[in-house]
C-alpha angles and dihedrals in degrees: 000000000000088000099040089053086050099051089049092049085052102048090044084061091059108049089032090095109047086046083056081051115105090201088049114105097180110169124220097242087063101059087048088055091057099049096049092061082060086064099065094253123151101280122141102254084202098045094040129009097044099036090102098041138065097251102076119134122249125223086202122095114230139208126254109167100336096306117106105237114203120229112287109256111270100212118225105221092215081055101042111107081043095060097032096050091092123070127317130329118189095202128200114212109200141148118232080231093054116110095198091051084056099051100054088041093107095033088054089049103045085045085061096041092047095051086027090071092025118123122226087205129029116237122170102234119060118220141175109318088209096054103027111099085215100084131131094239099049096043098051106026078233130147145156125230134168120202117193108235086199083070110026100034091136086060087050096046095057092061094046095249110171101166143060122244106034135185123199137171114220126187116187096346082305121115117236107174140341114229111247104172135096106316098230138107089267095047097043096048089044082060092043088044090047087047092045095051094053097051092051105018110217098015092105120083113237104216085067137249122292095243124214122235121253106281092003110135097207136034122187094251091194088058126108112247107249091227112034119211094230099034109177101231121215133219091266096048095041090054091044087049091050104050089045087058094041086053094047095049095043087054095045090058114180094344133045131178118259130213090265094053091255120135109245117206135205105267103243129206125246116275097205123118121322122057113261100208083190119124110228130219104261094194132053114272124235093350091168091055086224129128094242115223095236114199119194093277104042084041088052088045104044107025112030101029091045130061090224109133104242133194111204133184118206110203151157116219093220087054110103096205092053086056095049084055104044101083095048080048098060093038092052091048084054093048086056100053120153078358111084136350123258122197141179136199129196109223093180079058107029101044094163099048088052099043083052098057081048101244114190103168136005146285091027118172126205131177108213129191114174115328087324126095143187123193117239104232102178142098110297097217126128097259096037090052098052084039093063088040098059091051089041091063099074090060082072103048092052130241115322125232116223131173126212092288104051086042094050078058095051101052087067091057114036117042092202118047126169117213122196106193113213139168137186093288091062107119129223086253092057090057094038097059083047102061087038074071102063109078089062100055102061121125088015112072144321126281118206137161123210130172084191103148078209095059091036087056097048091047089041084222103177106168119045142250100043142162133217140164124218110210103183090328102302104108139217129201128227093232094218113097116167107084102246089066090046090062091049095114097189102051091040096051092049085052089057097035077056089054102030093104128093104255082243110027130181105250105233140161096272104047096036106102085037083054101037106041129087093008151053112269123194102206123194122224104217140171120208085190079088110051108188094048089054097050088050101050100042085055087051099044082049092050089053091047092053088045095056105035083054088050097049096047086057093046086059088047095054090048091049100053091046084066091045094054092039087052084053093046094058089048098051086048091051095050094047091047081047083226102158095189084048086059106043085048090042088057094043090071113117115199094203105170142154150201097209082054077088134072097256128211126233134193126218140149137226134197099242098189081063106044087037101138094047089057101049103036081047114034094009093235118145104193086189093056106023090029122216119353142160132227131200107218130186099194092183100067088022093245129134134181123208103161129075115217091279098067091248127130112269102245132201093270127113085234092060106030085049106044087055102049099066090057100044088048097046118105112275086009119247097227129060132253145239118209133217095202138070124277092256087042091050101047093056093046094050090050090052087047088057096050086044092054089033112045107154093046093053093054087064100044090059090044089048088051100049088049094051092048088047090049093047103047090055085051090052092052103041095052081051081059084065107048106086096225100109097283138122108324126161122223117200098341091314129111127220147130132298098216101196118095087354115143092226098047150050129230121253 
């Protein structure tokens, strides 16, 4: 109905003066011919709707560098799933009233004649473009198409189209994603280059395309674009674009315009209870929406003297890493604008800077906020970049304060949250060291503060400042308690670098050594192509993991409170024997134990569909075939157990899982192993595995071993003294050499 009321209100615009008009003799049924076109109905959007506009379709051919290109598909709306299923179909969305769709008419056509007769692969000789297999359009699955939304608004509607015009990216007959950049030739072919690449990765030049002008009918193809897409800035340029960007967002102040008009404002910090000592961006971030080229002296102005939150990108213009990187870098700099700031160096340009923030490949990625850094680790694809950004921008807003209900919130989105515990004795230092906390933490888990007395009563928190972590709701303390030890940075960041981890990950690329490493993990095989069965087992690998990491938090209870009870029992037995030295040495005792003395276990889970030739060719598990399974590996000595004592697979249940574990984990352990290595390579690592689990015998052994050496060599040499041939002898209870036919003298 909106629609419908739009495209009447348009269409009324346009007749309403020729209906003012006193020469006009308009007839009704006219008017009524016109506004039944707005309600969808089957008119000839050619014939009728855009008759009068400039967009009506030709039925001519025209001429774009010498080749004939054929009209650019009007899409029927009743049709348009069926013509868009193959392939992708960049569409424009426009109404023949529309002044903006007029405008970019030209623009939109010359834009489909210029990457109509364009070639994907250079060859000398030109031949036919409608039999030769390197066409644009072949090669790419690529094509343009324009719907009027006057005769099909039903079809527009349906895909939530409010605009006109409007741009949007189909593949097959699905939308992927709507333009939203600068509506000119350069902005629309940056979206068709961005779109190109990543159907075929490395065909598109970097330097960029030699664009035509609006309505031309030739470019010079072999030409070198005036503007590059990945223009390697130089120092010049890099100070001058700094300080360009350091001037616009000093004159937006604390607002800037958007795209849409809107006025964007600086994202501000809660203002709720806990002082918050960070010092906030006071301008809007990025509001180019550009990655700005930073030399030594705009880096040192805008990233290390300021508090502002910055994404930067080191890089070499020959690397070819650094290239492949470079168009996922600049759309996701103008997804974040007026959101974050993005930010590039030149290393092959600013030696020194890099050499500072200690480089040692490219492209290397760092998030900076004041004179403090954290790398970026991840996948550098589009999605995974923006992904880490968006988290990234709390860090710059500080720590936020929640109470029981927000966090309540929280706990169903995030699986990993961080709860600082204050109240009104908490110092400025104390905040201070937490947000200091902060930059490392992004990517990993949530850090919040709360002085809720809810929260304080479901967590029985009793001394303040304190520090938990929520892992699917089950928590675990930081065991240091007295403030000072809650502002050392670096032991309280280890503790949470130890707990960071969902209680069940997905085991991925980029946390496999940080999963695997240092600890038992039991890792789930699992398939997501059957749905019921994953959820299931997830659900059951999680449940085990609860159960043992409950059990084993008993079982270090119990240990701790036997030493506690043997300290006492000296004590009571030094105070009845009345034996002072007894009782000062008896109270001396400190029970300093941990659970993390012990090799841990961790729990994770793998796709194994996806990761399916890791997992055969490793742990010779096909989840197609044996379905899903779970194997207990031990990385550090390349081991791995995927039977129960029974000699059965080890299955995604808690029985299983947890009937196996105890005697994998047991000292020396009571099932045998597989190994992923080779035989030599087994053998060392299994007698390693023995030193590590028998230290004290092998300790003797060594020694033994030296002493026997030792034993046997002074037998040796001593039987040589007695064979007559010029070797050791002894004469009258002295020792010497026998210099003939000894190897160090010479004979007198």
């Amino acid at each position: 109905m909106r629609v419908f009321l739009v495209q009447a209100i348009l269409a009324w615009s346009i007749l309403a003066p020729t209906l003012a008009s006193p020469d006009s003799k308009l007839e009704k049924s006219t008017v009524e011919e016109v506004l039944s076109e707005t309600k969808g109905g089957p008119v000839d959007a050619g014939a009728k709707a855009g008759a009068t506009n400039s967009e009506a379709v030709s039925d001519k051919n025209s001429i774009f560098n010498g080749q004939e290109v054929p009209p650019m598909k009007e899409l029927n709306g009743d049709d348009f799933d069926k013509d868009t299923s193959k392939g992708y179909w960049l569409v424009k969305h426009y109404s023949p009233y529309c002044h903006h769709c007029q405008a970019i008419a030209p623009t939109w056509q010359t834009l489909y004649e210029y990457y109509y007769t364009s070639k994907p692969v250079s060859t000398p000789k030109s031949k036919d473009i409608k039999t030769s297999l390197n066409t644009f359009e072949r090669y790419y699955d690529f094509h343009f198409a324009s719907i009027d939304c006057t005769a099909f608004g039903d079809a527009c509607s349906a895909r939530e189209i409010n605009a006109f015009p409007t741009f949007s990216l189909y593949k097959e007959s699905k939308m992927v994603k709507k333009f939203d950049g600068h509506k000119d030739m350069a902005g629309l072919s940056a979206f068709v280059e961005q779109t190109l690449e990543s159907i075929r990765p490395g065909s598109r030049p970097t330097e960029g395309v030699k664009l035509p002008e609006p309505g031309a009918s030739s470019v010079d193809t072999g030409a070198k674009p005036e503007i590059p897409a990945n223009k390697d800035k130089d120092v010049a340029a890099g100070k001058e674009a700094g300080e360009k960007h350091k001037e616009a967002i000093s004159e937006a102040g604390a607002s800037a315009p958007a795209p849409d008009g809107k006025e964007t404002k600086t994202p501000k910090a809660k203002t709720l209870p806990g002082p918050n000592n960070s010092k906030k961006p006071s301008t809007t971030p990025n509001p180019a929406g550009a990655s700005i080229a930073l030399s030594q002296e705009s880096f040192q102005k805008l990233v290390t003297n300021t508090q502002d939150p910055w994404f930067v990108k080191f890089y070499a213009p020959w690397c070819h890493h650094c290239q492949a990187l470079a168009p996922s870098w600049h759309q996701m700099a103008k997804e974040l604008q007026g959101k974050l700031n993005i930010g590039e160096v030149n290393c092959d340009a600013e030696t020194r800077l890099c050499k500072d923030v200690r480089v040692k490949g490219y492209p290397t990625i760092h998030f900076f906020r004041g004179g403090e850094r954290v790398e970026y680790e991840g996948l550098r694809g589009l999605g995974d970049l923006v992904s880490y950004a968006k988290k990234a921008l709390d860090v710059g807003m500080g720590v936020d304060y929640v109470d029981a209900a927000q966090f309540k919130e929280l706990e169903e989105t995030e699986e990993v949250i961080f709860l600082y515990f204050f109240d009104h004795a908490t110092t400025s230092e104390d905040f201070a060291a937490l947000e200091r906390l902060t930059l490392s933490l992004v990517g990993h888990a949530k850090l919040v503060k709360t002085d809720s007395a809810a929260l304080a009563e479901r967590f029985r928190i009793s001394t303040w400042p304190r520090l938990l972590v929520s892992r699917d709701g089950r928590p675990s303390f930081y065991s240091a308690l007295s403030p000072a030890e809650m502002r050392d940075f670096r032991r309280v960041l280890g503790w949470m670098q130890s707990v960071w981890l969902p209680l069940v990950p997905e085991l991925t690329a980029s946390n496999a050594r940080e999963i695997m490493t240092n600890r038992y993990v039991v890792l789930g095989i699992l398939s997501r192509e059957r749905a019921d069965e994953f959820v299931l087992d997830k659900r059951e690998i999680k449940n085990a993991a609860l159960d043992w990491m409950e059990k084993q938090t008993h079982a270090f209870q119990l240990e701790r409170q036997e030493l506690r009870d043997s300290k006492q029992l000296r004590i009571e037995e030094a105070e009845d024997r009345g034996d002072q030295r007894a009782l000062r040495n008896a109270k001396s005792i400190h029970i300093d134990i941990s659970e993390n003395d012990k090799k841990q276990v961790g729990f994770a889970w793998v796709d194994g569909v996806f990761w399916d030739r890791w997992i055969r060719t490793t742990y010779g598990i096909n989840v197609a075939i044996d379905g899903e399974r779970v194997v207990i590996i031990d990385e550090d000595n390349h081991r791995y157990w995927d039977h129960t004592v029974s000699g059965a697979p080890i299955v995604p249940s808690r029985t299983s899982i947890l009937e196996t574990l105890p005697k994998v984990v047991s000292n020396p352990p009571q099932l045998s192993s597989r190994s992923t290595a080779g035989p030599i390579k087994h053998v060392f690592y299994q007698a390693r595995g023995g030193m590590a689990s028998h230290p004290f015998l092998t300790i003797v052994v060594i020694i033994g071993a030296v002493v026997g050496a030792y034993w046997g060599k002074d037998r040796i040499r001593k039987s040589r003294g007695y064979s007559g041939s010029g070797g050791f002898f002894q004469l009258d209870g002295k020792e010497g050499w026998l210099s003939s036919g000894g190897p160090y003298g010479k004979a007198d």
